[in-house]
N, C-alpha and C positions, 0 to 999 in steps of 0.2 A: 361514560363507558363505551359508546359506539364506537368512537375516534379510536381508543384500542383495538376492537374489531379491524377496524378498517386499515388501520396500520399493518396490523396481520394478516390482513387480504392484502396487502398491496404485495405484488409474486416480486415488481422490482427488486423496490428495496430492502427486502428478503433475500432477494439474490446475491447483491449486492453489499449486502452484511457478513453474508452465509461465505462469500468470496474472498473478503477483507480476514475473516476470522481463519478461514481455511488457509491463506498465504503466509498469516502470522504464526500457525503451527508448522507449516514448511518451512519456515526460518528457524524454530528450533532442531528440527532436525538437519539442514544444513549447516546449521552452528555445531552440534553432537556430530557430524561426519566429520568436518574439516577440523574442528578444532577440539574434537574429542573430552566435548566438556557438556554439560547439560546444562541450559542456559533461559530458563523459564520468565525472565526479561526479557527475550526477541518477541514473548507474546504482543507486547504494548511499542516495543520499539522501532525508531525506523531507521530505514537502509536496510542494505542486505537481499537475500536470495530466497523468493521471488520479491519481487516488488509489488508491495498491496496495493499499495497507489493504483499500479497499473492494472492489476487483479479486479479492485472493487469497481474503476471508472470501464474497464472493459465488459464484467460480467454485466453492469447497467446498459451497457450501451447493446449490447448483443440480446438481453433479455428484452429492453426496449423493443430492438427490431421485428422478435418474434412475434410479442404483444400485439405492439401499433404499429409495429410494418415499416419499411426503411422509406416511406415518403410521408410518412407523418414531422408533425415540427415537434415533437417529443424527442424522434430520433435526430432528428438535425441535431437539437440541445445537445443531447448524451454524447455524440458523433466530436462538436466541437469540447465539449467541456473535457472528455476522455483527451481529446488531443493534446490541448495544452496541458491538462492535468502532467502524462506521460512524459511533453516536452519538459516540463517543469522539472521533472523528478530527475533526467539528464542532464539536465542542463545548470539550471540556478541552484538548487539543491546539492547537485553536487557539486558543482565549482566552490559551494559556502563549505562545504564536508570538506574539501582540499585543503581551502583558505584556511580552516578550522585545525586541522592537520599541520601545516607549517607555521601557524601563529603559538601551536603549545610547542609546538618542538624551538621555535626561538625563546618563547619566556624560558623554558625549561633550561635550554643552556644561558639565558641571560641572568637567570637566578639562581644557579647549581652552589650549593654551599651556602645561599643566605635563605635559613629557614624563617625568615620575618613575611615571607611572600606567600601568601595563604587563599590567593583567588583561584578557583575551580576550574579545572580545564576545559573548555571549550567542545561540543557534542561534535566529533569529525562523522560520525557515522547517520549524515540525514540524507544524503544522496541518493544515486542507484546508476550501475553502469548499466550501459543500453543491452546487454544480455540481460540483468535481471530486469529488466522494462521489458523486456520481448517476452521472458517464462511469466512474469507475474500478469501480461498480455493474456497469453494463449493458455493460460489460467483462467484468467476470467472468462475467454473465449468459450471455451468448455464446459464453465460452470453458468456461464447465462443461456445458453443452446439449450442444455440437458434438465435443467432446473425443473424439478415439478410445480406444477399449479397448484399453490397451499389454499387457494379460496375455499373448495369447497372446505375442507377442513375445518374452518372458524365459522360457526352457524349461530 
């Protein structure tokens, strides 16, 4: 039972959780603004506005800093793994999201009229354009800074 305590003391990845969950309800309401639809699958899903990716490796790496201090190797870790995490979600992510995008739009016209073709369309929406990198960024930002200290809390 301690190892739960201690989970729950850890203010990180608390934050960090707290960050990713928080980004994932920002997508539904950016899905209900733009597309005027209520959309309680953006909770689990990915792509889209903010980017949690970017949200949960940001609030980690910012909570980190406050924690252990920006010359800790704690923060190095957070520092590079946010980085690639971010580059990641720009870049391979969504080139796959594109790629995933023009490969249904070809079977779809290569098979229009023969209903014998029953493989599932490919996920276009795994990406994140570098604006939603930057909000679901300075998301996280905000939410690792401000974060309260849950420790004393679990006694």
């Amino acid at each position: 039972m301690e190892i739960f305590k201690d989970l729950l003391r850890n203010d990180m990845l608390i934050c960090a959780v707290v960050a990713y969950f928080i980004a994932q309800f920002f997508k539904i309401l950016t899905t209900l603004y733009k597309e005027k639809k209520l959309d309680m699958q953006r909770l689990w899903g990915s792509g889209g506005m903010p980017s949690s990716h970017a949200s949960t490796v940001a609030a980690l790496t910012f909570r980190c800093a406050k924690v252990c201090g920006v010359a800790s190797p704690a923060f190095a870790i957070c520092f590079i793994f946010a980085s690639v995490v971010m580059y990641d979600a720009t870049g391979v992510r969504r080139a796959a999201g594109e790629q995933a995008k023009l490969l249904n739009q070809i079977v779809a016209d290569l098979f229009s009229g023969k209903p014998e073709y029953t493989e599932k369309a490919l996920k276009e929406l795994i990406g994140h354009t570098p604006l939603q990198v930057v909000m679901g960024a300075l998301l996280g930002i905000v939410i690792g800074l401000f974060f309260p200290s849950l420790g004393v809390l679990v006694s």
